[in-house]
C-alpha positions, 0 to 999 in steps of 0.5 A: 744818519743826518749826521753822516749826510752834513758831514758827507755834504761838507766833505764834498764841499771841501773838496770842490773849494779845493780844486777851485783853489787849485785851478784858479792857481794854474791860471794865476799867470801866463808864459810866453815863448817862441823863437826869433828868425832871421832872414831865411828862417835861420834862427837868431842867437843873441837877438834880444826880446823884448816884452812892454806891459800896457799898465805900467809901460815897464819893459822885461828883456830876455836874449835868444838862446843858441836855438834862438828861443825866448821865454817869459814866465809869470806874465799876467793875465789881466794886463796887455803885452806888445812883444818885438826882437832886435838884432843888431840893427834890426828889429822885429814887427811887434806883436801884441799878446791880448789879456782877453787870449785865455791861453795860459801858453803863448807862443810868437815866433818873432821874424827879423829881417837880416844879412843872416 
């Protein structure tokens, strides 16, 4: 009987380590998405995004689809983000995504004022 209640007690503990595991992967990164807009709340095809992290000031791009929407997987949860659009010769407002928003899914419509 002693036998049976370590070995359930350590089963239950394995199991509580693995879901741990589990949910501390799916918190492992971030997403962002949104769509990009033009005057009139037309979409924007082409317009391109762009997202600067705040540790290492690299900066990731990415071009609106023809539904004029963006995309970014694996963004970091721990690091600051500042995300705007250009068009042309237009740009967006910048937006920044905050490393205290513990939302695993972002999302920023960008609005660009244009001839569009």
């Amino acid at each position: 009987m002693k036998n049976w209640k370590r070995f359930s007690s350590l089963a239950a503990l394995l199991f509580l380590l693995a879901a741990g595991a589990a949910v501390a992967q799916n918190l492992k990164y971030k997403t962002l998405e949104g769509k990009v807009f033009g005057s009139g709340e037309a979409v924007l095809s082409g317009a391109i995004v762009y997202l600067q992290d705040s540790k290492a000031n690299s900066i990731r791009s990415f071009i609106s689809t023809p539904d004029g929407s963006y995309r970014f997987g694996q963004i970091s949860p721990d690091i600051d983000y500042t995300v705007w659009a250009k068009y042309k010769d237009a740009k967006s407002p910048t937006k920044t995504i905050s490393s205290f928003d513990a939302r695993r899914n972002v999302t920023i419509d960008l609005h660009i004022k244009t001839n569009k």
